[in-house]
NUTIVO-666536 format. One record per residue (C-alpha): residue in one letter; residue number from 1; x, y, z. Coordinates in nm, 3 decimals, decimal comma, padded with zeros to 5 digits, m for minus. Layout:
<recs>
A|NUM|X|Y|Z
...
</recs>
This chain:
<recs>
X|1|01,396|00,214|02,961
X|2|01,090|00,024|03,082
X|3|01,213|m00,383|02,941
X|4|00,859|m00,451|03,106
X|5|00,653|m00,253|02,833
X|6|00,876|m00,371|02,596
X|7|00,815|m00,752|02,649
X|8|00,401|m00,624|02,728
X|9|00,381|m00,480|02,373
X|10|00,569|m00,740|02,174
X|11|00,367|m01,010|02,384
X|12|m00,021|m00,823|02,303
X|13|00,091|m00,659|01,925
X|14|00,332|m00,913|01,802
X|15|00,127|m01,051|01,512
X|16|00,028|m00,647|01,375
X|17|00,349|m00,455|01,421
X|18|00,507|m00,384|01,087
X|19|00,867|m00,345|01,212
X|20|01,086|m00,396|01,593
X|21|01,001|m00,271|01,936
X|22|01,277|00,015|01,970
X|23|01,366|00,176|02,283
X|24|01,588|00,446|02,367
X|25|01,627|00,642|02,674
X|26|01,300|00,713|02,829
X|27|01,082|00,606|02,474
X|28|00,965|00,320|02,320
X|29|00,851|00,330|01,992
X|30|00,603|00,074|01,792
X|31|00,512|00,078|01,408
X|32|00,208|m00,038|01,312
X|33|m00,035|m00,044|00,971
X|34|m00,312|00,237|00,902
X|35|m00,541|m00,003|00,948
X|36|m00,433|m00,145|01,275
X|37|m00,468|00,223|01,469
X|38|m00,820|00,146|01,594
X|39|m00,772|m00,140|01,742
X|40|m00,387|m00,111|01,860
X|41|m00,484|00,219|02,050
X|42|m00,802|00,104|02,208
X|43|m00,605|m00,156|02,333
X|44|m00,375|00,077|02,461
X|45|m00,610|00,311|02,598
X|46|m00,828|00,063|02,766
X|47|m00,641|m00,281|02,859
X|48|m00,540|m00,226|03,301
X|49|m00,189|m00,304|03,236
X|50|m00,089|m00,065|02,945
X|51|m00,342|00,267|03,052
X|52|m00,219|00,486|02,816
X|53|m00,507|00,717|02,848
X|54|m00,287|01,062|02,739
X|55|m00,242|01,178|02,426
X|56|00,032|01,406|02,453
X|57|00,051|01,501|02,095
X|58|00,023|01,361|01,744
X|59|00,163|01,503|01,424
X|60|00,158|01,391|01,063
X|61|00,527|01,342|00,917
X|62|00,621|01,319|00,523
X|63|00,942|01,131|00,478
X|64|00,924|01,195|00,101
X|65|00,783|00,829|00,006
X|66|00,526|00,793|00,237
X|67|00,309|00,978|00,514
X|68|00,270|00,853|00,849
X|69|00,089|01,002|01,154
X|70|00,283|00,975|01,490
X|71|00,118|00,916|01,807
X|72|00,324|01,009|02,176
X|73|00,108|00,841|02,463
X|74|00,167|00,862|02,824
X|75|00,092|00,631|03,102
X|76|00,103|00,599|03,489
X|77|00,195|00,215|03,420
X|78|00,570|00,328|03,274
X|79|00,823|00,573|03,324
X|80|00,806|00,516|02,945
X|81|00,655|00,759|02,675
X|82|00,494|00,541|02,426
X|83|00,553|00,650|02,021
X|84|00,306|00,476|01,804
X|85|00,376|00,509|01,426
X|86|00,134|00,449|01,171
X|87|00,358|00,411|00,901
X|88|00,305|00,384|00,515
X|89|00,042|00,581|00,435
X|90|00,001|00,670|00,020
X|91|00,137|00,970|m00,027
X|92|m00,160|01,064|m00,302
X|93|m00,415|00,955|m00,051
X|94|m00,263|00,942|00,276
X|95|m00,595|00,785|00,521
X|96|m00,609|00,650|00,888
X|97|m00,891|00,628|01,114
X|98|m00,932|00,933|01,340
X|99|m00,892|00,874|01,741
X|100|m01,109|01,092|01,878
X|101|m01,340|00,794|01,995
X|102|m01,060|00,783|02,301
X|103|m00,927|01,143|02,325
X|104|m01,152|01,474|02,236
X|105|m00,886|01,660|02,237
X|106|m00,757|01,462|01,927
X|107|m01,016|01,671|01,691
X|108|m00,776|01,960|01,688
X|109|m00,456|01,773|01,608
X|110|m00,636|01,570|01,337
X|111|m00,705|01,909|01,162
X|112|m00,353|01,999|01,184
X|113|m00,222|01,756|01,058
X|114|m00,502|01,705|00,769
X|115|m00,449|02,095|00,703
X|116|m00,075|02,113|00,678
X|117|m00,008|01,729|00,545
X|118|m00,357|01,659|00,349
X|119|m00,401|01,356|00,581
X|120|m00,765|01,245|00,596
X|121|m00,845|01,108|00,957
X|122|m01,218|00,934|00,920
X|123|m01,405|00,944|01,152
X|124|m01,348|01,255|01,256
X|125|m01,623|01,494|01,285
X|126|m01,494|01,824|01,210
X|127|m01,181|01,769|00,983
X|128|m01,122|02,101|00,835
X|129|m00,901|02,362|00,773
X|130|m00,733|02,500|01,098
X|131|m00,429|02,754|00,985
X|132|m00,498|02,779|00,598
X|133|m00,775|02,918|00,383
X|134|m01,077|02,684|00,331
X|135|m00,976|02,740|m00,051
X|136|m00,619|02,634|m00,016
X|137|m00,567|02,365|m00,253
X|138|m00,191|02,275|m00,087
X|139|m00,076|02,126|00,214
X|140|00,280|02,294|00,336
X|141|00,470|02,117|00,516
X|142|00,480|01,822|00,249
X|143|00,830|01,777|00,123
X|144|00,709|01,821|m00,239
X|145|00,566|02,210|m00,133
X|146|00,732|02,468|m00,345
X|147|00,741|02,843|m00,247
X|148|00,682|03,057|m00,595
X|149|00,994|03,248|m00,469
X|150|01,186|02,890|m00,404
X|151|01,509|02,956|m00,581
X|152|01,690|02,701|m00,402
X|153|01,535|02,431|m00,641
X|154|01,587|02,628|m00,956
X|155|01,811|02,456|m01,225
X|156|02,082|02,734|m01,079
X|157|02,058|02,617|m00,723
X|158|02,062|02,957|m00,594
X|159|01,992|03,138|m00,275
X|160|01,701|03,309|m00,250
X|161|01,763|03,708|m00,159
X|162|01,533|03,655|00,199
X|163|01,827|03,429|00,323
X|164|02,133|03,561|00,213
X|165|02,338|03,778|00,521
X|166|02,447|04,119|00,487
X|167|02,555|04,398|00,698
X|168|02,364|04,682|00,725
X|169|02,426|04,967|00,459
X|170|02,650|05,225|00,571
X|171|02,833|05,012|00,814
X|172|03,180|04,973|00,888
X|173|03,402|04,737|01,029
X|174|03,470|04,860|01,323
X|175|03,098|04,942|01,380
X|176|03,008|04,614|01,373
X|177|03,273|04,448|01,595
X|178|03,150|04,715|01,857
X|179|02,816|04,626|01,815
X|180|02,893|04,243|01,850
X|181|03,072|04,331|02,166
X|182|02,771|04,520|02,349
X|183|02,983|04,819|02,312
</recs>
């Protein structure tokens, strides 16, 4: 744990972050509003002392009462990963501004996340469809996306037939012990 970057980001972000610094192991992890992203992340990107110029990855996340878009930045100024949360985003029109004015390479994560979570970066210049139909109307990996099939949420609670376990017609006990053992 980097105690350094710790006090660094409390010191410069104090006054916009919307909950603690936490750390925890080789991670620390800041919350922040949608519409503090632009100017938290330049800052991060550009001040000599934080140089968080990768972006490793970003994701969109549903917690089922709000959407936020998760940020994991690297720099050669910490051993430290860097999480940056941009938490509470309206889950019927999740928005946050797009970061592809510091990495390019943000464009194609942006899209994921808009296609699968229907989260609306602006500012981004090709937010589209990247896995699903340009018809598509639904975003799946929501917490409120329902498979037609999805017995599991019936009023019976049951199991749908793709996930129950069986053995194979025709088999025996013995037949399948042997089998388990690599006989």
């Amino acid at each position: 744990m980097d105690r350094a970057l710790r006090r660094r980001i409390e010191a410069r972000f104090g006054e916009v972050l919307t909950g603690p610094v936490r750390q925890r192991h080789d991670e620390t992890e800041l919350r922040l509003a949608p519409g503090d992203v632009t100017t938290v992340m330049r800052a991060l990107h550009d001040e000599p002392d934080l140089r968080f110029r990768f972006l490793a990855d970003l994701c969109g996340v549903d917690t089922g009462l709000v959407m936020q878009v998760v940020y994991h930045l690297w720099s050669d100024s910490t051993p430290d990963w860097l999480r940056v949360i941009a938490d509470g985003l309206p889950r019927d029109d999740p928005r946050v501004p797009s970061v592809t004015f510091l990495w390019k390479g943000a464009e194609w994560m942006e899209r994921e996340a808009y296609d699968m979570f229907g989260i609306t970066f602006e500012g981004n210049r090709d937010l589209r469809r990247i896995y699903m139909p340009p018809d598509y109307t639904s975003f799946p990996l929501r917490k409120d996306f329902y498979l037609a099939d999805d017995a599991a949420r019936s009023p019976g609670a049951g199991v749908r037939h793709m996930e129950r376990t069986h053995a194979p017609r025709n088999a025996t006990k013995t037949s399948l012990l042997r089998h388990a053992k690599g006989a």
